[in-house]
N, C-alpha and C positions, 0 to 999 in steps of 0.2 A: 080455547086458544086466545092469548092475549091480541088486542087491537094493534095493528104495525103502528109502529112511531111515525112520528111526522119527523121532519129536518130536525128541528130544534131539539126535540127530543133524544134523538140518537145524538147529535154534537154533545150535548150537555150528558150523558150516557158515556161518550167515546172519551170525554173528557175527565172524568171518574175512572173513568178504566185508565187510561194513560197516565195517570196522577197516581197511581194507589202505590207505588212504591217512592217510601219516605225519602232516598235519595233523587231520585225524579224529580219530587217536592222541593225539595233544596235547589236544586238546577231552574227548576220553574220560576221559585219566589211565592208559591205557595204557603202561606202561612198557617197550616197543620199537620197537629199530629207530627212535628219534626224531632223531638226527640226521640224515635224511633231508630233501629237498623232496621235493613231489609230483611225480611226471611228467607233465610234460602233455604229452607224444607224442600224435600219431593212433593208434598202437598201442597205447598202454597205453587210453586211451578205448575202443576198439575191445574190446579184452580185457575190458575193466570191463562192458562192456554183454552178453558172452557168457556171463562167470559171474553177473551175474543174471536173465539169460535161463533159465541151465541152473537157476538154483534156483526160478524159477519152477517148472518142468516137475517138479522134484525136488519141490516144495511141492505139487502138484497130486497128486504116487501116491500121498501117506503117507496108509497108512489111518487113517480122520478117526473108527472105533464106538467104539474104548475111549480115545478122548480129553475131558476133561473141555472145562467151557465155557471157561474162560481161555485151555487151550492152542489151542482151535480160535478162538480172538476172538485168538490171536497168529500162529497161520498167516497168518489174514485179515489182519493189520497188515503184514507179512512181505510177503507176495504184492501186495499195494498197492503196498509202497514200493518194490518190486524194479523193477515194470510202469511207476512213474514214474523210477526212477533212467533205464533203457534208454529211456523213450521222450523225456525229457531231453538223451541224450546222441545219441539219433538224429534229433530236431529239425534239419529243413531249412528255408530260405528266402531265397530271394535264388542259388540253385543251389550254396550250403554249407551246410552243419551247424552247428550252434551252438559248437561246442569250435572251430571252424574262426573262428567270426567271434566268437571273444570272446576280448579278454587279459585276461590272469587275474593278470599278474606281480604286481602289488602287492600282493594279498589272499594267492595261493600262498604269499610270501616271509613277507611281513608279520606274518600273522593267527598262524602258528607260531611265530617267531619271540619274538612281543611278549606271547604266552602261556608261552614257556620262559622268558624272563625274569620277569613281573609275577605267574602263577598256577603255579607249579611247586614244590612243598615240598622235592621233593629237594634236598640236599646243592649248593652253588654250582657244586664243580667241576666236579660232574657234567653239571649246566643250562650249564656252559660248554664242555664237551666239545661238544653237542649243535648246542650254538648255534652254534659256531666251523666243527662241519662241514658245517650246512646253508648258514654263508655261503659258504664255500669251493664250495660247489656253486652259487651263484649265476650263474657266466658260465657254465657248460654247460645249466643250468636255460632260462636267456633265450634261449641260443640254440635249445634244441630247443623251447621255446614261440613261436620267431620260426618256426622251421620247419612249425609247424601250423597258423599263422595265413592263412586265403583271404578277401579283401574281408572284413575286420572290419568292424563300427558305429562310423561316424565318429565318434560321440556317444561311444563305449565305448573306444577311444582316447585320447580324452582327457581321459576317469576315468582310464584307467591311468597314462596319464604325469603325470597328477599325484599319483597315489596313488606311483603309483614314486618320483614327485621329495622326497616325504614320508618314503621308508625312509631317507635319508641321514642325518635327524634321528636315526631308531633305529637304525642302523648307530654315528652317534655314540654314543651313550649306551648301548648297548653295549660297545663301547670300555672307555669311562670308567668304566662298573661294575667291569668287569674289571680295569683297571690300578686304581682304586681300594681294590678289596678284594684288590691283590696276587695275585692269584690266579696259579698256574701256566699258562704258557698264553697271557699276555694280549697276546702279543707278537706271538704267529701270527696272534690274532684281529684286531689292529691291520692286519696284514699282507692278509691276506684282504677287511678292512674296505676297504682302499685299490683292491684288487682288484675287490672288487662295486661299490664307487661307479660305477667306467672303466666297468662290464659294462652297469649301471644306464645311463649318460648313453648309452652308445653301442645301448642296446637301445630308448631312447624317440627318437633320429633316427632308428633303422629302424625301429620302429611310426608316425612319421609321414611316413617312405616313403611307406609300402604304399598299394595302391589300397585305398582303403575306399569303405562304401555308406552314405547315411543310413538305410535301413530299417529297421525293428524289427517290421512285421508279419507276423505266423504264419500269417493266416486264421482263420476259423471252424471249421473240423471240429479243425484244431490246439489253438485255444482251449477246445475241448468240451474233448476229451478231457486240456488242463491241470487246467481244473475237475473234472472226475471223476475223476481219478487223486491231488488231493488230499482225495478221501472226499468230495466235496461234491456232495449230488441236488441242488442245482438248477441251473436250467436258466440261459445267460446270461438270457436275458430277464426268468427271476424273478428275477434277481440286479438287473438296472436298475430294478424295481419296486420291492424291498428300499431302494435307496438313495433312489430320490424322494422316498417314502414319509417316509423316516429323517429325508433333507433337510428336507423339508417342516415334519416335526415340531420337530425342534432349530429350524429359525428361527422358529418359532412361540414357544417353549420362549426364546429367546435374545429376541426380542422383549417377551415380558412381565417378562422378569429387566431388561430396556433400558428399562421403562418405571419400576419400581422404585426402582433404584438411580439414575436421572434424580433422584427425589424424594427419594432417601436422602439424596444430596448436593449435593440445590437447584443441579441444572445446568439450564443454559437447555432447556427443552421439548426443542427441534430436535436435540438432540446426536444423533449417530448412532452406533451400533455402532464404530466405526475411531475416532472422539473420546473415547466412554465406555473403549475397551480402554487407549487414552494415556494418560488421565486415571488411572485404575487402575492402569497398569503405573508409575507415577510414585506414585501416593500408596502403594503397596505393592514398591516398589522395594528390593533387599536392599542391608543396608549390608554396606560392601566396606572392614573397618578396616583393612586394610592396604594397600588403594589396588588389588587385584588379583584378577584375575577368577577366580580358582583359592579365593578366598575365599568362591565362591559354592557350590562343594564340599564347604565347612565345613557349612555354611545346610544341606545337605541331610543331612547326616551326625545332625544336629542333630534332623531333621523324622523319621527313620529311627526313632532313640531314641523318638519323640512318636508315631508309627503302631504301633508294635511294644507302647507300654506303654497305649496304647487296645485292640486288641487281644485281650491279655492280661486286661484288667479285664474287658469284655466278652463273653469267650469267643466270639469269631464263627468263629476258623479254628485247625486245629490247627497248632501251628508245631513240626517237629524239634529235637530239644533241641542237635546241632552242626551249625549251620549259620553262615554268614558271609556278609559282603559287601563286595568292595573299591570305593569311589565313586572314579574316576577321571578327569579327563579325556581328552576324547576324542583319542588321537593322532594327528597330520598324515596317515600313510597312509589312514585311515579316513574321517576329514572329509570326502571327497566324495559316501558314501553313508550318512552318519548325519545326519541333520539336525538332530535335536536332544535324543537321547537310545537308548540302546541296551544290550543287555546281553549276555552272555558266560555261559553256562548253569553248572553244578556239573558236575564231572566224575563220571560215574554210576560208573566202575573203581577209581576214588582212596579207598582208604582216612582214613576219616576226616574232619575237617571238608568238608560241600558247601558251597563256595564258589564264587560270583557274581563277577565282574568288570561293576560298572556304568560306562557310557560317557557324560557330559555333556560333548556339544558347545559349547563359551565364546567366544565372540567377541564387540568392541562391535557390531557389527551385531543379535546373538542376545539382548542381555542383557536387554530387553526381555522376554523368553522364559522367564526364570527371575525370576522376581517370589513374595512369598510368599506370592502367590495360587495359580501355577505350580507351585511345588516340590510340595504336596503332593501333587495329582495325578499327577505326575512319578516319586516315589518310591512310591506308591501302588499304579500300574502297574508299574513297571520290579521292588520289590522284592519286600518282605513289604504286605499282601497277593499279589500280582501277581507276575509273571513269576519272581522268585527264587525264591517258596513253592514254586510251584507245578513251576518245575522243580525244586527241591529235593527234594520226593516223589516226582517221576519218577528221578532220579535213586537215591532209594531203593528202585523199584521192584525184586522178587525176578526178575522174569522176564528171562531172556537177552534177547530180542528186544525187550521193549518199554524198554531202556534205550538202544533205538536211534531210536525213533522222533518224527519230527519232526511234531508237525501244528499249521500256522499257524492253523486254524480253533479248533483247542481254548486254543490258549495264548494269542492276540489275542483271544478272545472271553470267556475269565475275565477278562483285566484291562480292557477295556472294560468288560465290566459292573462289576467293583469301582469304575471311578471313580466311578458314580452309586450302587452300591450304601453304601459309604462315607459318603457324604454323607448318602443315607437313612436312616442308621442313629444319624446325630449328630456324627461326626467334623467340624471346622471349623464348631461350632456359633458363633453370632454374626455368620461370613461366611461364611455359607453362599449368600447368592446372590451375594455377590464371586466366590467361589471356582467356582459354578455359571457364573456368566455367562462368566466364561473358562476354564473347562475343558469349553462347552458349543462356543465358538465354538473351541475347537481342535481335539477332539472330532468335529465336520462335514467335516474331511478325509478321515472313514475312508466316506462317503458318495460322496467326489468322487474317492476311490481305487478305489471299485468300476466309476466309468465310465472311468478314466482307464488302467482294470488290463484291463479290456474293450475298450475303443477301443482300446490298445496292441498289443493281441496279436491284434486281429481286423479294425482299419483302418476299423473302419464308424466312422465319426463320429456315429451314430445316439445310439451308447452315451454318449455327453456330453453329450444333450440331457434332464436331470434337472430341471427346472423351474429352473435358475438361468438368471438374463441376465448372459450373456456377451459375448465378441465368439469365435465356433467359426468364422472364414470363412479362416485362414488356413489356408496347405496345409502349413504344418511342424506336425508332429503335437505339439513338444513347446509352442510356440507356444499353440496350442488348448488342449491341457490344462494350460497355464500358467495362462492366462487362467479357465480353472474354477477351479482348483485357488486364485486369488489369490483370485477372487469367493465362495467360501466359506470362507475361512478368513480373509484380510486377512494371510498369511505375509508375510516379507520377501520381497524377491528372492534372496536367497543359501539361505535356508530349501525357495524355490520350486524353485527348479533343484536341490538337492540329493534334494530329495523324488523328481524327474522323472527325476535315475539311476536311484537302485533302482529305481524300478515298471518303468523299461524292462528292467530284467535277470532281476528277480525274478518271474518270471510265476506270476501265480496267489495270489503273496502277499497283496500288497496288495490285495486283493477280501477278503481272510480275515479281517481288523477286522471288518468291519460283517458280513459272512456268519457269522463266529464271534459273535458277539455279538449276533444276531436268533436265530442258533438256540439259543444257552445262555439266553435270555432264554424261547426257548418252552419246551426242556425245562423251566425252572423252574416255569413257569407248569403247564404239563402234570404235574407234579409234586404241584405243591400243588392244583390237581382233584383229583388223585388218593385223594390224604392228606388232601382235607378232614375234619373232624371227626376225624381221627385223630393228625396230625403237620402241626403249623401252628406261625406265627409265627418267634421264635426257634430252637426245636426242629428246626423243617423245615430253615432255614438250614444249620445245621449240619451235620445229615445231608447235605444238597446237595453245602456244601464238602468233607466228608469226603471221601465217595463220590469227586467232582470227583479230588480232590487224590489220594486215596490210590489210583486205579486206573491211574495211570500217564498216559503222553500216547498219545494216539489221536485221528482226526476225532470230531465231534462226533457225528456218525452211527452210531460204532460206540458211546462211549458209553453212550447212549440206550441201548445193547443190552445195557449191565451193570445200567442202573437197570432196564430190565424183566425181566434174570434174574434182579434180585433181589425180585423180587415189589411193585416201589413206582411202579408208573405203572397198577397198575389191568388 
């Protein structure tokens, strides 16, 4: 029997394992082996699930006495995310596996791809070597992911073949970069390009073959153990209390800002919520000088500058001196599961500036959506405050392992709280209940995402019965939580369905808004108990953010267990 690893050993081990999938690599800033796709084989899955099985077992011997508190709060990170990779990949239902019933083609290809073009510093030709041989790998790719697929989600289907029918546009404009900038090379990439288009059109007739199933539910002991394997103690039940509760509040909170602005702007008594948002999204309507909705990109570029030097004056958050952010919009492959904003982390390996890729989803249908009541909040969450900050000091983080760790509870539940916390503090002073009233009634989705994240993965239609009046009587599940999901937010339709892929895929996330963001609300609160009469106001804030920011990403739960090792919860 081999000798257990020491700390260092298993990090540098956990960090191999975590790396070994070529677009992981890309996201990282790992520089190999990137001209690679991933394999999606049943054996290469199958393999993945046995080395973090084995490092589990390998993170359980390592003697834990002469380990300090960070290394042993990084085992625990470690050991968490190994137990939810395996029990991910070994999820059954419907008599297959999940790698079994889901196509992946479009994101596999995509998501690498459209990162070695748009986010990669190296050298062109290099980012063309790369690119040129993971498209060349395209019809072997499709075919061994045609090979793994048994009764996929009929719903999941046909995300893919439109996401797929989307890479033709970036297969283009790959192309074009290439022969543009002369590049060596761009001849074969043209060549290849004609190749994966064929491999593309002929691999979505055979994904709409297949037998597929409409299902998506897991059950309940399945659904426990999603939620507890993203660090999260509560129970589904407290999680449907959480969002009632939540619900409850914001339309409380949305009603007295409704009653307000009724008077601010002498509109008839009866206006209702869905009038007051028209009315508003029209009187604060961004101008589009060049006729084009790419212009509303500018508009946020614009508010980036306006948060970043509030900010600064105020001292609220500490910001890394090389950090960046590219505002983009959001590309055709993606559009089926972004619905209106998204982002693209800093690569924690990449020497040098951490840069963000932000995604704004633009359509006339959406535009209504980015209003310059909208953008702040938008950029608020997605950047500096929110998601970029915050992974950007993760990304700084010194520790091997926690430059791996994903926790939707701590990173949805920071920029949740900053949209209100922002506001409390004076930022959008003069429209402040413009900008409340509709980042209050958008905001209410992450309520209808915790029944909708619930009911998805456990079938009980229980979980959507939140105090909203709906119509829940049909039996097509996306149907039902359409219908909530429309009744508390007023989305469009294309917003609605967009929203209803991801929660079907993404188990466990979307419950992590409002779960993330009730518990960074009580740590705070627990906090400042704590520190009364010692570390109040301003003061406390900052310590919060710091802490927050500079200990890396972790659930919220663990945390907790840096602010009480550091002597500040009492």
């Amino acid at each position: 029997m081999p000798s257990p690893l020491d700390y260092a050993s298993f990090a540098e081990a956990f960090h191999q394992h975590a790396s070994s999938n070529p677009n992981r690599r890309v996201q990282l800033g790992i520089n190999r082996a990137l001209g690679e796709l991933p394999d999606p084989s049943l054996e290469a899955v199958r393999g993945r699930v046995r080395s973090a099985q084995a490092l589990v077992e390998a993170c359980d011997a390592i003697p834990k006495a002469n380990l300090d508190f960070e290394q042993r709060l990084d085992l625990d990170l470690a050991r968490l995310t190994l137990r939810a990779e395996s029990a991910r990949d070994e999820l059954s239902w419907g008599g297959s596996t999940r790698p079994e019933r889901t196509p992946t083609a479009g994101d596999d290809i995509g998501d690498g791809l459209f990162t070695l073009f748009i986010n990669d510093p190296r050298p062109a030709e290099e980012r063309l070597a790369d690119i040129t041989q993971r498209v060349e790998s395209i019809p072997d790719y499709l075919q061994s992911l045609l090979g793994r697929l048994r009764l996929p989600v009929t719903r999941w289907v046909k995300m893919d073949q439109t996401k797929t029918s989307g890479l033709f546009e970036l297969l283009d404009n790959l192309s074009g970069w290439a022969e543009q900038e002369r590049l060596g090379g761009s001849d074969r990439l043209a060549a290849a390009t004609q190749r994966a288009k064929a491999s593309l059109g002929d691999y979505n007739a055979a994904l709409g073959k297949l037998d597929s199933a409409p299902d998506i539910h897991i059950g309940d002991a399945a659904m426990r153990e999603v939620i507890s394997l993203r660090g999260i103690d509560l129970s589904p039940e407290e999680l449907k209390g959480v969002a009632a509760r939540f619900l409850e509040d914001t339309f409380s909170q949305i009603e007295e800002l409704r009653g307000r602005l009724v008077a601010k702007y002498k509109l008839p008594a009866d206006t209702d919520n869905d009038q007051l948002q028209d009315f508003l999204a029209q009187r604060y309507r961004v101008a589009l000088p060049n006729g084009q909705l790419e212009d509303i990109l500018d508009r946020y570029q614009r508010e980036r500058g306006k948060i970043l030097e509030y900010i600064q004056k105020h001292d609220l958050f500490p910001v890394p001196a090389d950090q960046d952010m590219l505002i983009l919009r959001t590309p055709g492959f993606l559009e089926p599961t972004i619905p209106a904003g998204a982002m693209s982390s800093p690569a924690p390996f990449r020497d040098g500036t951490k840069r963000s890729l932000v995604y704004l989803t633009l359509s006339e249908e959406l535009i209504d959506e980015h209003t310059e009541l909208s953008i702040p909040g938008m950029m608020i969450h997605e950047g500096i405050p929110g998601h970029h900050l915050q992974l950007s000091w993760g990304a700084l983080h010194p520790s091997l392992i926690r430059k791996h760790i994903d926790a939707m509870d701590h990173a949805e539940g920071w920029t949740t709280m900053l949209e209100d916390y922002m506001l409390d503090v004076g930022y959008v002073a003069g429209l402040e209940d413009e900008v409340r009233f509709t980042s209050k009634r958008d905001i209410a989705r992450i309520g209808a995402r915790v029944a909708i994240d619930l009911f998805f993965m456990s079938g009980d239609k229980s979980y959507l019965e939140v105090g909203v009046k709906c119509d829940l009587s049909s039996e097509d599940p996306f149907v039902s939580a359409g219908n909530l999901l429309f009744a508390v937010t007023g989305f469009v339709p294309g917003r609605v369905q967009a929203e209803l892929n991801w929660y079907s895929q993404e188990r466990g996330y979307p419950l992590s808004y409002l779960t993330g963001n009730h518990l960074v609300w009580s740590l705070k609160r627990e906090l400042e108990q704590a520190q009364r009469g010692k570390l109040e106001g301003r003061d406390l804030d900052r310590k919060f953010h710091q802490i927050y920011l500079e200990s890396g990403n972790m659930p919220v739960s663990f945390l907790r267990r840096v602010f009480a090792h550091r002597g500040l919860l009492g």
